[in-house]
N, C-alpha and C positions, 0 to 999 in steps of 0.2 A: 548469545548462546547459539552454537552451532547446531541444526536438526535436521541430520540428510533424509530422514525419509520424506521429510515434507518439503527440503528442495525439490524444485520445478526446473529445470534444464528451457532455458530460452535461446530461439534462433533467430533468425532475419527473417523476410519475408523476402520468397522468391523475385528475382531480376534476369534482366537479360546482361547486363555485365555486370562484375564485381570490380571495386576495387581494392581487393587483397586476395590472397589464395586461400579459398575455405576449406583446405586441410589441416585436419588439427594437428598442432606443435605442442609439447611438452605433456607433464601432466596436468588432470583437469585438480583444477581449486575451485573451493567454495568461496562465492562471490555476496554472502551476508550483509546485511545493511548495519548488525551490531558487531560486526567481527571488527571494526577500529574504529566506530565510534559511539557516543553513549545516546542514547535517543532520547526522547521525548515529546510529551505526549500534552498537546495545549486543547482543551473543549470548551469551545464558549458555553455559557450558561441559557444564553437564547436557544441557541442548539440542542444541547441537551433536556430544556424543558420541551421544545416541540417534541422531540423524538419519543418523551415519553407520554404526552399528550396522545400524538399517534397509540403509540402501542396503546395507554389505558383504553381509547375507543375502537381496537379493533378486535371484532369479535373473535378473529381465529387465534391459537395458543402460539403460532409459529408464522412470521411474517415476513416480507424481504424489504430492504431500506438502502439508502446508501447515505454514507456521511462522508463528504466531501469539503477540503480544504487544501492547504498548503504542504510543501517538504522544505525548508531550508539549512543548509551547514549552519553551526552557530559560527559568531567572527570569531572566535578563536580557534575555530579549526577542528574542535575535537570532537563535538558531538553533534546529534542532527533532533531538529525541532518540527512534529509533524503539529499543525493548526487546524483541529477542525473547526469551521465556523460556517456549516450548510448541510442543513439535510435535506433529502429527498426522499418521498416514500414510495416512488418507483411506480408501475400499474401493475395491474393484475393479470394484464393479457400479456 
């Protein structure tokens, strides 16, 4: 599903040379992770229960976390498989 207001436009990070000309050519397109293939979404069970362990014992109503895992094409080509199987619950500072 296409949502331009919450595309984010991404650049390089500055160099002392390029190699290409970074003037833009054509029109701009949306570059979507589901615009040609079909996603999905793998959460281990391990995962999932720490993460909710965390949250039950954290006193505040609003916390920050990261769940971290894999991206891969599936072998047929068509759609892609995100694997979380890692959380972290970040520091406070």
């Amino acid at each position: 599903r296409f949502v331009p207001e919450r595309m984010v436009p991404f650049s390089f990070p500055l160099s002392k040379c390029a190699l290409w000309d970074p003037v833009p050519m054509g029109d701009v397109i949306g570059a979507h992770i589901t615009y040609y293939r079909n996603p999905r979404v793998s959460l281990m069970e391990k995962t999932l229960r720490l993460a909710y362990r965390h949250a039950k014992q954290n006193e505040k109503k609003l916390f920050s976390c990261f769940l971290l895992g894999t991206l891969a094409v599936d072998e047929d080509g068509e759609g892609i498989t995100l694997t979380i199987d890692r959380f972290d619950p970040g520091r406070e500072v």
